[in-house]
GUFITOR-931526 format. One line per 5 residues: number of its first residue (from 1); for each residue x, y, z negated of C-alpha. Coordinates in nm, 3 decimals. Layout:
# residues N
NUM> X/Y/Z ~ ...
//
This chain:
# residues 579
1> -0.332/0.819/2.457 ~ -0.567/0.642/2.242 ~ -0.393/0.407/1.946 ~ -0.643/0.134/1.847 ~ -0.583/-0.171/1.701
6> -0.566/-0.483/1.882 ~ -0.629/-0.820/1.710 ~ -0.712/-1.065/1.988 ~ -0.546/-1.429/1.995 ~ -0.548/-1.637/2.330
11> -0.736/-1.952/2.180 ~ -0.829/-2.137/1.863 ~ -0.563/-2.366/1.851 ~ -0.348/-2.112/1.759 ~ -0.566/-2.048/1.456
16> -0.492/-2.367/1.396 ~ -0.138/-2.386/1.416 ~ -0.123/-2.117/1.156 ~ -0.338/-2.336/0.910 ~ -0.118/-2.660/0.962
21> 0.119/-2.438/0.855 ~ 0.041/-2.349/0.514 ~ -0.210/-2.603/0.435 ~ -0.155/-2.873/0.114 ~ -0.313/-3.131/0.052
26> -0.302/-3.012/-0.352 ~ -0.502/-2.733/-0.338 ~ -0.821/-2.767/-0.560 ~ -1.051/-2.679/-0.272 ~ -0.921/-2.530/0.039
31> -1.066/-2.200/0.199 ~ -1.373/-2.191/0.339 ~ -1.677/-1.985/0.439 ~ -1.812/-1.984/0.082 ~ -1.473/-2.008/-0.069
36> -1.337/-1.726/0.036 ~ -0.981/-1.633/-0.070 ~ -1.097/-1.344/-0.282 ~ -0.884/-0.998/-0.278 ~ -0.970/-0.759/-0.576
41> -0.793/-0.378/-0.556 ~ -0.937/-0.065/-0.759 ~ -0.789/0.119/-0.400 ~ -0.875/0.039/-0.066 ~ -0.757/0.267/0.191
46> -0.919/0.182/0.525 ~ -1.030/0.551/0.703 ~ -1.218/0.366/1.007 ~ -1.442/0.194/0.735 ~ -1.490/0.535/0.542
51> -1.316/0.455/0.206 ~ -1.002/0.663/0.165 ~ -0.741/0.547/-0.110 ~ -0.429/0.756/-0.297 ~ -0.153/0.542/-0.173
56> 0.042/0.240/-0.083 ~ -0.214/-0.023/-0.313 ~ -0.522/0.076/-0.079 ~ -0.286/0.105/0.261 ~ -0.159/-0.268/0.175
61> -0.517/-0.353/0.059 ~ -0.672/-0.267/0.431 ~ -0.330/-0.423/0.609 ~ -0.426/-0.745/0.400 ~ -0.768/-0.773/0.518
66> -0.672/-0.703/0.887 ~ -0.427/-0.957/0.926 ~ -0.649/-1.206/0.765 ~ -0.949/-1.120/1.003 ~ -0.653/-1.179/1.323
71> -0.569/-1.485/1.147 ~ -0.915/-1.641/1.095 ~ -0.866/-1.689/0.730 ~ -1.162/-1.678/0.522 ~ -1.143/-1.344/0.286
76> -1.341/-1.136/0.056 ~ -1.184/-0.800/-0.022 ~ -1.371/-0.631/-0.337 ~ -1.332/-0.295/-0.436 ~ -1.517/-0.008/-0.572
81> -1.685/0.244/-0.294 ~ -1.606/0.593/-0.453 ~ -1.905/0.835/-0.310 ~ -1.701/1.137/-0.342 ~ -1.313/1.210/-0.213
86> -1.030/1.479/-0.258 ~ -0.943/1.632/0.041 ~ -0.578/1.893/0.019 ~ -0.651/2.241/0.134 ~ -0.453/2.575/0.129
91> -0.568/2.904/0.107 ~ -0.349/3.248/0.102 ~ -0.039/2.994/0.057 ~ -0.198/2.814/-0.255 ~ -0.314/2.404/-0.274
96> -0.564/2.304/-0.398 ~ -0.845/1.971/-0.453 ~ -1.178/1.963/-0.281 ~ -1.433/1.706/-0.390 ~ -1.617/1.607/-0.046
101> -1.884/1.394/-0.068 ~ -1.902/1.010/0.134 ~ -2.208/0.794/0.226 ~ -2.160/0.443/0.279 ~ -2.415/0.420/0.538
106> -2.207/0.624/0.800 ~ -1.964/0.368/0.849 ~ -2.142/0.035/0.870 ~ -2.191/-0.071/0.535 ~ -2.543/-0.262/0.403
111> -2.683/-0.231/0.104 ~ -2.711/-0.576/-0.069 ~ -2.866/-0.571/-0.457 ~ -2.776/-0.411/-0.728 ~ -2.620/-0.509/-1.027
116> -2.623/-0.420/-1.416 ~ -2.358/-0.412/-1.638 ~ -2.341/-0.245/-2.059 ~ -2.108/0.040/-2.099 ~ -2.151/0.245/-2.401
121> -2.432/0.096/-2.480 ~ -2.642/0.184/-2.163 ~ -2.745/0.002/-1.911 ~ -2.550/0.047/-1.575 ~ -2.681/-0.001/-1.188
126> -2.422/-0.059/-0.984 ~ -2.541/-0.097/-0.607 ~ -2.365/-0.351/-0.415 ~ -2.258/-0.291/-0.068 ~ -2.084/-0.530/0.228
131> -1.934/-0.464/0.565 ~ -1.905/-0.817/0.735 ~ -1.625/-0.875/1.021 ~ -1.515/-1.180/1.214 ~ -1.385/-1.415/0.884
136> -1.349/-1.134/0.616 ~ -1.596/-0.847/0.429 ~ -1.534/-0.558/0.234 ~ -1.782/-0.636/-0.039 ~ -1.800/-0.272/-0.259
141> -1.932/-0.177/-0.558 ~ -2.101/0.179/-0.608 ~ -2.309/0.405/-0.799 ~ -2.394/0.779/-0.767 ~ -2.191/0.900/-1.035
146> -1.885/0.642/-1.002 ~ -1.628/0.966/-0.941 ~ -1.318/0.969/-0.714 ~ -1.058/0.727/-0.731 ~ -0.816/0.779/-1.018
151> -1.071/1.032/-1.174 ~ -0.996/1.101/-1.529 ~ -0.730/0.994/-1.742 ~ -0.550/0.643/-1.674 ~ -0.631/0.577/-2.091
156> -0.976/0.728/-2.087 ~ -1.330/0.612/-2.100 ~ -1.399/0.667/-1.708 ~ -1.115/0.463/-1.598 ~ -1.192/0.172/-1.847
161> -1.587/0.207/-1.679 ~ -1.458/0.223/-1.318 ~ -1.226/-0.079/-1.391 ~ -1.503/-0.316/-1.626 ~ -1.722/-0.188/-1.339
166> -1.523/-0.341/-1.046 ~ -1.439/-0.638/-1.272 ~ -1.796/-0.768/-1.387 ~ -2.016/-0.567/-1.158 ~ -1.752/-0.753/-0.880
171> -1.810/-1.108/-0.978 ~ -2.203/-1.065/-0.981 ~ -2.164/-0.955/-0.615 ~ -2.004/-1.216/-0.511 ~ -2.258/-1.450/-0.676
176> -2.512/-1.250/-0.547 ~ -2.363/-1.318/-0.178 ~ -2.342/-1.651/-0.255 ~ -1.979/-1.692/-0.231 ~ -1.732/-1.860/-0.510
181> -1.354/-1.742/-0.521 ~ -1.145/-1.987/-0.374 ~ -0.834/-1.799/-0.547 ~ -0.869/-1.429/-0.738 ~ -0.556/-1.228/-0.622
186> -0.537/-0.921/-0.907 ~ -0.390/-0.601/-0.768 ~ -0.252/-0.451/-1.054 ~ -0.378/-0.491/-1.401 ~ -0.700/-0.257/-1.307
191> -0.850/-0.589/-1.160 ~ -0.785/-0.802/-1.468 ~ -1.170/-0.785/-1.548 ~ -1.288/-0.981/-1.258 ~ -1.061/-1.287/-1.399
196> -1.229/-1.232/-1.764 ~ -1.596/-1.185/-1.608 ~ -1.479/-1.540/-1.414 ~ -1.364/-1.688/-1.784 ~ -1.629/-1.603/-1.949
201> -1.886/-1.784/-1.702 ~ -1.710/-2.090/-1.680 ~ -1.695/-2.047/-2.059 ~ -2.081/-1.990/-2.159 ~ -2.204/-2.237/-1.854
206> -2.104/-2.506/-2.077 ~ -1.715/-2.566/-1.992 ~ -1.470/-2.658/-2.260 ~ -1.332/-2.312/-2.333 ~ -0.948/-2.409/-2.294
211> -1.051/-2.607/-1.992 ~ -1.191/-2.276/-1.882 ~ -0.874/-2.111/-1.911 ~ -0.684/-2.364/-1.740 ~ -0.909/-2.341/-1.433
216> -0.876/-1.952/-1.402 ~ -0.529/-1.964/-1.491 ~ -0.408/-2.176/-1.220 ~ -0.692/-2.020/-0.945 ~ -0.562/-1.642/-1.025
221> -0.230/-1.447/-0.890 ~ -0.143/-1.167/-1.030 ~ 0.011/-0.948/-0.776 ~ 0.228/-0.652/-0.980 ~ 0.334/-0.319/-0.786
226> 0.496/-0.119/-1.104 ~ 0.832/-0.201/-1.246 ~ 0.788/-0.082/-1.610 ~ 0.540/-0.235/-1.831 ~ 0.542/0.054/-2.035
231> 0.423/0.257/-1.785 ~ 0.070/0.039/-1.777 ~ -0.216/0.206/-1.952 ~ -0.339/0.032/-2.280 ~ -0.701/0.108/-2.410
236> -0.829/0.124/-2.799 ~ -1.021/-0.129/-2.933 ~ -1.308/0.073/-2.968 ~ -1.289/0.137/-2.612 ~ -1.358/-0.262/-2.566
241> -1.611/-0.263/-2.793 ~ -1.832/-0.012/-2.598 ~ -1.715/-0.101/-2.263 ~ -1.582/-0.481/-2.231 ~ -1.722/-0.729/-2.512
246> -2.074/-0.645/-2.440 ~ -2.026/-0.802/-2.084 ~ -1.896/-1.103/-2.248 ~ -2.101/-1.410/-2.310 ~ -1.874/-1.628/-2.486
251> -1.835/-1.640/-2.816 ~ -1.481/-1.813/-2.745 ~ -1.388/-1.521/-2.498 ~ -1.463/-1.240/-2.705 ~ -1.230/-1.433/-3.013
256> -0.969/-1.480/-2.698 ~ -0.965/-1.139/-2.612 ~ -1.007/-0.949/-2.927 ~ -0.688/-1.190/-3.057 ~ -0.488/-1.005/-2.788
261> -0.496/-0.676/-2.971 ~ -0.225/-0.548/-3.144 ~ -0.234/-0.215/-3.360 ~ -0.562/-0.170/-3.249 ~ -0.515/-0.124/-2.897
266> -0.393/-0.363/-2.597 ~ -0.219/-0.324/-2.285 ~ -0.415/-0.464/-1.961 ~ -0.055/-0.619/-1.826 ~ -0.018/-0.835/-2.129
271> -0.360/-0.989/-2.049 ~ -0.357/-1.002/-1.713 ~ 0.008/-1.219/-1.748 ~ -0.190/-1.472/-1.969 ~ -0.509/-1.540/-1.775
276> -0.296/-1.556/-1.458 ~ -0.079/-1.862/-1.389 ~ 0.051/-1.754/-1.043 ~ 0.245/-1.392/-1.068 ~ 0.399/-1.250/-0.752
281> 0.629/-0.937/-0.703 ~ 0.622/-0.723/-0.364 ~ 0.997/-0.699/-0.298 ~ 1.296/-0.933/-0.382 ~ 1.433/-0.665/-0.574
286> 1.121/-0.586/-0.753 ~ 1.085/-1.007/-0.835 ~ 1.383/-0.971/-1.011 ~ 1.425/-0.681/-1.212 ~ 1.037/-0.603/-1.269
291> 1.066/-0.586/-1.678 ~ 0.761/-0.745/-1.827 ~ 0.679/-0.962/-2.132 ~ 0.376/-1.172/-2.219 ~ 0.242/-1.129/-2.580
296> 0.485/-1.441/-2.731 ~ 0.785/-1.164/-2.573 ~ 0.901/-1.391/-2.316 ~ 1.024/-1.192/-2.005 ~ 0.770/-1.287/-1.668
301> 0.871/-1.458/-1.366 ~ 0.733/-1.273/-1.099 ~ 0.755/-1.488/-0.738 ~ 0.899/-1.202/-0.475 ~ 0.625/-1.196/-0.155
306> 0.797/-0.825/0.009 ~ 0.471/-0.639/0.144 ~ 0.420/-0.654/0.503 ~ 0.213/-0.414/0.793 ~ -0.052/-0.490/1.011
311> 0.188/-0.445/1.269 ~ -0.091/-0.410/1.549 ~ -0.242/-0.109/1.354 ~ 0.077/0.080/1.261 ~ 0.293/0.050/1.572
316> 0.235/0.186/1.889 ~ 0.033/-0.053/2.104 ~ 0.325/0.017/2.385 ~ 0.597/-0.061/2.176 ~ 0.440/-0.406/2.057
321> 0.336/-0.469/2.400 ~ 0.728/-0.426/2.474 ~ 0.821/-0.662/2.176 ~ 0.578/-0.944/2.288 ~ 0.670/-0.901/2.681
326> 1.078/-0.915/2.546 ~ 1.007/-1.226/2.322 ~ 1.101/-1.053/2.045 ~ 0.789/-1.084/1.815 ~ 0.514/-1.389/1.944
331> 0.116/-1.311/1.976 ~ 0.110/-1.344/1.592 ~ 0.336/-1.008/1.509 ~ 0.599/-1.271/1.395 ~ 0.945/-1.276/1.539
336> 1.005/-1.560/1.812 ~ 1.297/-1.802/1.758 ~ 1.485/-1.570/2.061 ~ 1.445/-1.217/1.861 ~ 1.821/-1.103/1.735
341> 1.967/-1.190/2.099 ~ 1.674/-1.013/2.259 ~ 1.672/-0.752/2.047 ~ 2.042/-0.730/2.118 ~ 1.974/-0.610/2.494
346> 1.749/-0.312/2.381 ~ 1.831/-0.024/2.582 ~ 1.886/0.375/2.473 ~ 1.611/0.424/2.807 ~ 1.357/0.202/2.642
351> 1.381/0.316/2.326 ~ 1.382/0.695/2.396 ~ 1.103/0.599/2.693 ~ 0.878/0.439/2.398 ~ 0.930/0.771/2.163
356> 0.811/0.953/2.417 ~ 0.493/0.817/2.418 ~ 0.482/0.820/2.046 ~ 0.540/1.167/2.049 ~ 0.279/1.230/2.291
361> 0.019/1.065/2.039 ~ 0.197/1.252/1.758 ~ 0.130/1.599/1.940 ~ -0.214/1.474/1.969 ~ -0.269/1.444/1.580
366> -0.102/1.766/1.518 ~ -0.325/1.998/1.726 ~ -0.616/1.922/1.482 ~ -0.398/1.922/1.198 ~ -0.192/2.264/1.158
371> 0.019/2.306/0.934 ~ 0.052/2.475/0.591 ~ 0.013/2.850/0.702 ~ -0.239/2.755/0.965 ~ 0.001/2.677/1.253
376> -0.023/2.449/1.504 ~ 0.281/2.239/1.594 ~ 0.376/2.132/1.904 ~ 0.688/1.940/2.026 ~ 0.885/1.855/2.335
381> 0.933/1.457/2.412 ~ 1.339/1.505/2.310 ~ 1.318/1.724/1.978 ~ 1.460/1.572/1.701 ~ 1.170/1.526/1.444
386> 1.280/1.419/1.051 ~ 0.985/1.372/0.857 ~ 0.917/1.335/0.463 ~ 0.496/1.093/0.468 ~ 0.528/0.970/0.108
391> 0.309/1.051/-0.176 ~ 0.438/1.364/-0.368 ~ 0.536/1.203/-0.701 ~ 0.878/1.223/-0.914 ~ 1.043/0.902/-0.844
396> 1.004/0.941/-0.459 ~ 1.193/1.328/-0.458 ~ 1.060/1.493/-0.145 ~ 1.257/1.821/-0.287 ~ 1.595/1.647/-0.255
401> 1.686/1.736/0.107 ~ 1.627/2.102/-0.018 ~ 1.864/2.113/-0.289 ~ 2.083/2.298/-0.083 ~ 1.939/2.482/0.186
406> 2.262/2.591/0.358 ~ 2.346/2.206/0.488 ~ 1.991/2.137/0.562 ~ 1.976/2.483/0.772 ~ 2.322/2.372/0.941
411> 2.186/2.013/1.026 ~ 1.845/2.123/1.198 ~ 2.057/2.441/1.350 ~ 2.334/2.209/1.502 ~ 2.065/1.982/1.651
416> 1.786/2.200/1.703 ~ 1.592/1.983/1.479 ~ 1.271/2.030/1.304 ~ 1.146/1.866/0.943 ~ 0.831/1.754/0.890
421> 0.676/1.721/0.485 ~ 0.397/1.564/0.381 ~ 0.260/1.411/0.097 ~ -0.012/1.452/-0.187 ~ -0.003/1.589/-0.570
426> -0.221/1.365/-0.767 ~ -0.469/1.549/-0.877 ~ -0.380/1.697/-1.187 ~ 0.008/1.672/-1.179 ~ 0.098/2.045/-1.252
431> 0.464/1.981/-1.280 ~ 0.492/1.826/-0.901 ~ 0.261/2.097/-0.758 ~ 0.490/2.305/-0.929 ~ 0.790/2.113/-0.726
436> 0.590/2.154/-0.401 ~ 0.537/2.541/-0.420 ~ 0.948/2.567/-0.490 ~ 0.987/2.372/-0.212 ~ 0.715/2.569/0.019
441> 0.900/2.893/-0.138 ~ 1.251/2.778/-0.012 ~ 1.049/2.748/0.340 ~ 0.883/3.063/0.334 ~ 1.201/3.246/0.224
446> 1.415/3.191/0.528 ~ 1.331/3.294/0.896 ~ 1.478/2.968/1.009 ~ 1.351/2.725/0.812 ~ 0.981/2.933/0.847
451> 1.011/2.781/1.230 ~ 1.163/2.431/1.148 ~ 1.016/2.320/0.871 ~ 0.658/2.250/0.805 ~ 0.437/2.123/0.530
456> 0.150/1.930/0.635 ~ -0.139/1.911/0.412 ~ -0.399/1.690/0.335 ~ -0.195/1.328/0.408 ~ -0.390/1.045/0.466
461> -0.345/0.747/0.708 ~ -0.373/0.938/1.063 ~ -0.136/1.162/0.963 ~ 0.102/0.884/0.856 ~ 0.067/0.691/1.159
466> 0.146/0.963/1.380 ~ 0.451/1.055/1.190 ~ 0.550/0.712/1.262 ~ 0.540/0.673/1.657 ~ 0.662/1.018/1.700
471> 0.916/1.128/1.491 ~ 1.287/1.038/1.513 ~ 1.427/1.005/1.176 ~ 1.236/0.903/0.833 ~ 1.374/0.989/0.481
476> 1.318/0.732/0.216 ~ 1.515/0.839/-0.114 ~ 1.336/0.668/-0.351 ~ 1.543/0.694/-0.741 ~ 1.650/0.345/-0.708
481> 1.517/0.132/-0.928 ~ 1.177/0.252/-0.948 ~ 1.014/0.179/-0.592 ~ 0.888/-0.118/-0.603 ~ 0.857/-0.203/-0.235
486> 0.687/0.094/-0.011 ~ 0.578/-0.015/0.284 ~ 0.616/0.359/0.498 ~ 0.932/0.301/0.570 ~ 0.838/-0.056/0.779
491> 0.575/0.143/0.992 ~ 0.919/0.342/1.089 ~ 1.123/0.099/1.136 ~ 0.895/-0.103/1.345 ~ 0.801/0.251/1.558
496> 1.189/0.257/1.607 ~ 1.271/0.557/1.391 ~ 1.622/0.540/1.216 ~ 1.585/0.487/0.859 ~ 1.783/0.731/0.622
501> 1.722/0.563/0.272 ~ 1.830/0.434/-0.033 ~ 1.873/0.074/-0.102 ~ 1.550/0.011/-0.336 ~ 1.233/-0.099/-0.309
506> 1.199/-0.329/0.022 ~ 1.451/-0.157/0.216 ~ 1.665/-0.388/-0.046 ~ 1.543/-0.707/0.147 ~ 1.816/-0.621/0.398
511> 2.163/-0.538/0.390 ~ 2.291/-0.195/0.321 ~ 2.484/-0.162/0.665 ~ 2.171/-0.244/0.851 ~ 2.025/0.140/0.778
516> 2.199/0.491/0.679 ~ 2.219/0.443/0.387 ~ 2.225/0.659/0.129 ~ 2.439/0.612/-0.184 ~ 2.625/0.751/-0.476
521> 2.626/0.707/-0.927 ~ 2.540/1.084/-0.920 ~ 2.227/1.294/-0.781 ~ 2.449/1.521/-0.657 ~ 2.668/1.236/-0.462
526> 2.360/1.117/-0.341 ~ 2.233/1.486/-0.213 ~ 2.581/1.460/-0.059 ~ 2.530/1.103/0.143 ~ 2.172/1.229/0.219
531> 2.330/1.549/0.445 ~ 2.597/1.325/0.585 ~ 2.311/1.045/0.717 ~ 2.116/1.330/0.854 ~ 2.383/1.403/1.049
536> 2.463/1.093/1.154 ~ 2.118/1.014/1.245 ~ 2.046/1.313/1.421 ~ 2.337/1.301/1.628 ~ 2.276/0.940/1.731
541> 1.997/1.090/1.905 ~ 2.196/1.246/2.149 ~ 2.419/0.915/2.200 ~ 2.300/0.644/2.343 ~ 2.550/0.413/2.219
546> 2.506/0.496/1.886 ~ 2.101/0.524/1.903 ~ 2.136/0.142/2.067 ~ 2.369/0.030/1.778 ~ 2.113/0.189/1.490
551> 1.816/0.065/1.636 ~ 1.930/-0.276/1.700 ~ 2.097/-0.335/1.367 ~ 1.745/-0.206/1.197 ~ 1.546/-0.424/1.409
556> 1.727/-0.738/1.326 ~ 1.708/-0.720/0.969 ~ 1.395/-0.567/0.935 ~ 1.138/-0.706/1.188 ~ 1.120/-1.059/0.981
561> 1.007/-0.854/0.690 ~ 0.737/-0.620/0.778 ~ 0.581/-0.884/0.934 ~ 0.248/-0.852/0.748 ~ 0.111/-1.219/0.909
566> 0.440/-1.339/0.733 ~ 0.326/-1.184/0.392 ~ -0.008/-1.333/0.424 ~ 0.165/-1.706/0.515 ~ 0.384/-1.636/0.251
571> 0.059/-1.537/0.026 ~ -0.126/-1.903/0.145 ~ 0.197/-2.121/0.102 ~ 0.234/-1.987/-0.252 ~ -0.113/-2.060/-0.336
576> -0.135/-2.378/-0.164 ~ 0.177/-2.539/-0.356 ~ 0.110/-2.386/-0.677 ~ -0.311/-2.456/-0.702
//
């Protein structure tokens, strides 16, 4: 089965049905050709286009610029090219990192110019790169000894020099295309330095300076994805003084910015709050309880946009041809007026008939892909599949379902179910490789558990997308309070998995009876909800009234929110009001 994406609309008009939509008339200039909405990550994660991110930043980064090329809307992602990736591999039962090296050239890219930018007091080429599609480009920046992504520490002197580098080296690209930023969205406070490269040219071409930063203010969003401002990285200023102010023109800007300081360091959130008027969370939850402060210590109003998929991408191409032909979702991945009562006649047969075919395509990914230990999985259409495809970090804890291997042996025995885990260890993180050899010990231990549960290595998008379509049940268990959206458990959702999870992150856009969810003041109450919704989900697999009434009640409250052409009008409508 082959899963492609499919981005095709029947005829302009509808392109223009979608701009009458979010256009307003008080937008300084609208979008256009050479006013492209402009889209600035330090991650992209886009594997057809060769550039391979950590996470959910570079995932929502390439899910951005896909819906915008379906949608006709003019946009300019930039982002750093990284010429050399980490790749997970195992050997005699140990992970570990290798550094593989990419060339731009293999996957479409041109080389444009180059650029120069002063870090530590040398002179620095940065090549610039595009990929052109229908209305959008990637438009990367690159140089030979640029690193991986996240190489280094998050404080240190290579991260400040990958970041300045995307920032200023960024901005000249786009000049150098020709192209002026309709609107700068900043993803995360790693981007803050194409705003100050945009300040200080307005600022030395001769514009007032506080006219200067009233024009950037009001022309950049500042998209946050952490919860905890304390958890930003802050640099010295020495570290500015070799790496940022000799970029800077402007007398004016280089006062502006070296006033931010305090102590002799500053903390890229508190700047990024002040040069950007517009500030959006990606969840309602995270809107509302995302604890920031600008430097006069008044709390930040972040405006909640919940991420959204490229739903053609991450669902099976059956299973959105079945929501289009039920008039559940229209040709723009949105749902139709008609969706909760269609939705309502779902059947157990359709649903299980569409897994099938998932699981098919999951098989498919899995027999290049073994496992672990080198073994190559293989599953029949009605095995029960629970899978763990999140990043490996603290907050997320893939080890919870084996804090007591007993119940998790009894739930897989019981059902004849198998558990799928996979995620990566930033590089570096001893004390969560630590967590993942425990966990791969546990495994190993048991004769069972040796032939039910697997750990897939080396996660990346494929891998997640087949985990999607073709498993059965996802767990999303989150410490809640500390996702601040996630957007794996939407792919799920929309693939017609039933969602085990706590109520955090985007999951919170819904009600708590429309998933099993997962609850309890305690860790150990919650390990206890977490078996019980297992069960519960792995037995509605084997009734159909029960797999009807999940799915349905999922669908409903979810299907409006992963919606990624709704986070991109949402995106537009924001900007259009607010410019």
């Amino acid at each position: 089965m082959n899963f492609k994406p499919r981005h095709t609309l029947e005829n302009i008009e509808d392109v223009e049905e979608f701009y009458a939509a979010i256009k307003r008339e008080n937008l300084t200039k609208s979008l256009s050709e050479d006013r492209p909405y402009t889209y600035w990550t330090i991650e992209l994660y886009d594997q057809l286009n060769g550039i391979r991110g950590g996470g959910g930043l570079g995932i929502l980064a390439a899910d951005t610029r896909r819906v915008a090329e379906a949608m006709n809307v003019p946009l300019t992602l930039i982002t750093p090219f990284y010429p050399r990736e980490l790749h997970q591999r195992f050997k005699d039962g140990q992970s570990f990192d290798e550094s593989v090296p990419v060339d731009y050239r293999e996957f479409g890219f041109e080389y444009v110019d180059s650029v120069n930018i002063r870090c530590n007091q040398t002179l620095c080429r940065l090549d610039v790169i595009v990929k052109e599609f229908k209305s959008t480009r990637i438009l990367a920046i690159t140089e030979p000894n640029f690193g991986e992504l996240y190489s280094g520490d998050s404080c240190g002197d290579h991260r400040l020099y990958q970041e300045v580098a995307l920032g200023f080296g960024g901005y000249q690209a786009l000049k150098l295309m020709g192209l002026k930023p309709a609107i700068m969205q900043l993803n995360e406070v790693a981007t803050f330095f194409a705003a100050l490269a945009r300040l200080d040219e307005l600022a030395s071409n001769g514009m007032d300076f506080y006219e200067a930063v009233v024009y950037t203010r009001k022309h950049t969003l500042y998209t946050n994805h952490t919860l905890v401002q304390a958890a930003e990285a802050s640099f010295s200023l020495d570290q500015f003084e070799r790496f940022v102010f000799p970029n800077l023109k402007s007398k004016a800007v280089r006062k502006w910015l070296r006033d931010k300081f305090e102590s002799g360091h500053i903390r890229l959130s508190s700047v990024t709050v002040e040069i950007a008027e517009l500030k959006s969370g990606v969840s309602k939850l995270h809107a509302r309880v995302a604890n920031y402060h600008d430097l006069s210590g008044e709390k930040v109003h972040f405006h909640a946009i919940t991420n959204g998929i490229d739903v053609p991408y991450w669902i099976l191409p059956d299973t959105v041809e079945f929501y289009q032909n039920s008039k559940i979702l229209d040709k723009f991945n949105l749902p139709t007026d008609i969706y909760e009562p269609q939705i309502s006649r779902i059947s157990s047969e359709q649903i299980r008939e569409l897994k099938h075919r998932g699981r098919a395509f999951l098989n498919s990914v899995l027999a290049s892909r073994p496992d672990s230990d080198g073994n190559v999985l293989n599953y029949a259409p009605d095995d029960i599949i629970f899978d763990f495809k999140r990043r490996f970090v603290d907050y997320k804890r893939p080890w919870l379902p084996f804090s007591d291997i007993t119940r998790l042996k009894a739930i897989l025995q019981k059902h004849n179910a198998h558990y799928l885990l996979t995620g990566r260890v930033h590089a570096g993180d001893s004390r969560m490789m630590a967590r993942l050899n425990e966990v791969l010990d546990k495994i190993h231990s048991d004769d069972f558990l040796k032939t039910h549960v697997h750990y897939l290595p080396d996660y990346d998008e494929e891998l997640a997308r087949a985990l999607s379509v073709g498993s059965n049940v996802t767990i999303n268990i989150p410490i809640v309070g500390l996702e601040a959206c996630g957007t794996s458990w939407e792919k799920d959702v929309g693939n017609l998995c039933l969602l085990v999870s706590t109520h955090d992150g985007g999951v919170a856009d819904g009600p708590k009876d429309a998933y099993l969810y997962v609850e309890g003041d305690t860790e150990a109450k919650e390990i206890e909800s977490l078996y019980a919704r297992m069960e519960e989900a792995a037995a509605a697999w084997q009734n159909d009234f029960e797999l009807e009434f999940w799915t349905r009640k999922q669908l409903a409250a979810f299907l409006p929110v992963l919606s990624g052409t709704r986070m991109l009008k949402d995106y537009l409508d924001y900007l259009f009001k607010s410019a």
